[in-house]
C-alpha positions, 0 to 999 in steps of 0.5 A: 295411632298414638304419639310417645314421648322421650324426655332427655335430663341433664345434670343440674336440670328438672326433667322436662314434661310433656303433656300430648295434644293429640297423635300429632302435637304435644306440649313441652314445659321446663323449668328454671335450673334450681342453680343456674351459675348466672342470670339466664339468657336463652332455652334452646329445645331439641328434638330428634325421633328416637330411632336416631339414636337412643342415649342423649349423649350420641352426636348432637348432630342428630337434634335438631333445634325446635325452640330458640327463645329468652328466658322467659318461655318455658314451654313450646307446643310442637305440631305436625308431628306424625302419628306413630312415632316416639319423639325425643326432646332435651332442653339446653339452658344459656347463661353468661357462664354455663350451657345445660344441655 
């Protein structure tokens, strides 16, 4: 079985890449905002299986925070995923003044 992959894109945001590991692991890199409205604090990555909803702007409820880091990760390797699935990820970035998400 394989794994697929949804990236979600904000404006003012690069879309996010994905490389997958295997059927049950896959690596997310983003990247800087190419204007960030300030020094960078933190990335936030999210991630929900795509049955729960299609469309990025449906309740954010439905994400669930994966990677809480500093801004100077820019990637995260997420395991134990199950095979068979599409995963969908987006990337929030915090600054002293703007959240991209």
């Amino acid at each position: 079985m394989c794994l697929r992959i949804a990236l979600v894109t904000c404006a003012g945001l690069e879309e996010p890449r994905s490389v997958i590991l295997s059927s049950s692991e896959v690596i997310i890199t983003w990247f800087e905002p190419t204007t960030p409205n300030g020094m960078i604090t933190q990335y936030r990555l999210y991630n929900r299986l795509s049955s729960q909803g299609a469309e990025a702007g449906e309740s954010s409820e439905d994400w669930l925070i994966i990677y809480s880091g500093d801004s100077t990760e820019l990637s995260y390797q997420h395991t134990g995923l199950n095979p068979g699935t599409t995963q969908q990820y987006r990337v929030e970035v915090s600054t002293a003044y703007t959240v991209f998400f």
